[in-house]
C-alpha positions, 0 to 999 in steps of 0.5 A: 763075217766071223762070229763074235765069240759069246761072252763068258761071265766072270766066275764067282769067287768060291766062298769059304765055308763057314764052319757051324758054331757049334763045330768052332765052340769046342775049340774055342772053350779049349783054347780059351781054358789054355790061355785062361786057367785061372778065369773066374769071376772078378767081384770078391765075393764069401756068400750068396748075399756078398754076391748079390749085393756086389751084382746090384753095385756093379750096374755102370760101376767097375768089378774093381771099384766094387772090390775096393767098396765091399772089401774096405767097408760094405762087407764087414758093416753089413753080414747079415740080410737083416743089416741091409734091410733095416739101414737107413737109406741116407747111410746106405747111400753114404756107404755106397756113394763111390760106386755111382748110382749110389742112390737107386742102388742103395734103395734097391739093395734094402729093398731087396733084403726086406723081400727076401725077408718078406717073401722067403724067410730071409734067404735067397731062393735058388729058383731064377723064377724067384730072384726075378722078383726081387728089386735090382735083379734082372736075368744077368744078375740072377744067372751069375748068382746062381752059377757063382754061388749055387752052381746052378748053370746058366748064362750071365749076359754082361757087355763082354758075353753079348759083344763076343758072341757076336763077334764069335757068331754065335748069336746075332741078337743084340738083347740080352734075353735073346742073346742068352737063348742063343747061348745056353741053345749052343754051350753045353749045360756044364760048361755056362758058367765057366764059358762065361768066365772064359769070354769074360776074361778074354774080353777083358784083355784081347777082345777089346770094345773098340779095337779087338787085338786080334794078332795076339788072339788064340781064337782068331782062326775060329773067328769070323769077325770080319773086321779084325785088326792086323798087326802093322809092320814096324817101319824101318830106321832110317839111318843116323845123320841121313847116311844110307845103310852101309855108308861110313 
């Protein structure tokens, strides 16, 4: 009887290297600067405390509605710590009430102004050890304070860093606080603040939360997002009156 040939397994596909995160950052930041020359942060801000007080109404708020509140208002009532510490709570909460939340973030922006006076003679310390302490300031808004207004470096996790990154392959974390290890592990010290801005600005107008528009992405081949969206061909007119192409 003949023999019956061994059979042969099919082949794996070869896979394509993965190029390290770290080969793909640069690329990306340069590319990023190109398309962003103008990235910065998008609250309005004068001073550490305008800063800091926008950071607080921006929790579940847009930059753009805190924008309208600080700048037709907030800002010109309010120059001092002192102001913010000694206001009331019900006219805080008037001031701020269009940013939502109004009232916890009236109490924690005078809460806030009164530690600062308390703990460190009326000014905001530069150490994130410290700002950590104060109400209403979690890491996020420590990191963006101190890089915005003391350029001190730092990596600010707001909802486009953590979700790009991700989508980047930069992190596989989805905690804030680990999230930010992964970061500041893997971008150069002098460009944190500025890759923040970059990803931020990126989010905001290509890298969209629920559909990324990917076929106007300058980064797309340096993004191992799997599932990225393609652009759709336009389906062809058809022909006036149901007329082939070319009939008279």
């Amino acid at each position: 009887m003949p023999k019956t040939p061994p059979k042969t397994l099919p082949k794996t596909p070869r896979r394509t290297p993965t190029v390290p995160p770290s080969r793909r950052l640069a690329t990306i930041i340069l590319r990023l600067k190109q398309a962003y020359p103008d990235a910065k942060i998008a609250l309005d801000f004068s001073s550490p405390l305008e800063l800091l007080v926008a950071l607080i109404l921006a929790a579940q708020c847009t930059d753009a509605k805190v924008n309208e509140v600080t700048g037709s208002l907030l800002f010109k009532k309010y120059r001092t710590i002192a102001d913010y510490a000694r206001v009331s709570q019900e006219e805080l909460e008037q001031d701020i009430r269009s940013t939502g939340f109004y009232r916890n973030k009236a109490m924690a922006v005078r809460t806030c102004c009164q530690q600062l006076i308390e703990r460190f003679d009326g000014k905001i310390p530069t150490r994130l050890e410290d700002l950590l302490t104060l109400r209403g300031v979690g890491r996020k808004t420590a990191n963006i304070l101190l890089g915005n207004a003391f350029g001190v470096p730092g990596i600010g996790v707001d909802t486009h860093v953590s979700r790009l990154s991700q989508r980047l392959g930069f992190t596989r974390q989805t905690d804030p606080d680990k999230i930010e290890g992964d970061l500041a592990a893997l971008v150069p010290t002098k460009e944190q603040v500025k890759f923040c801005h970059l990803i931020q600005a990126h989010g905001r107008r290509v890298c969209f939360a629920r559909k990324p528009n990917c076929p106007a992405c300058t980064i797309a081949d340096s993004c191992p997002y799997p599932d990225k969206t393609i652009a759709v061909p336009a389906k062809p007119k058809r022909p006036a009156f149901g007329r082939k192409p070319g009939e008279m």
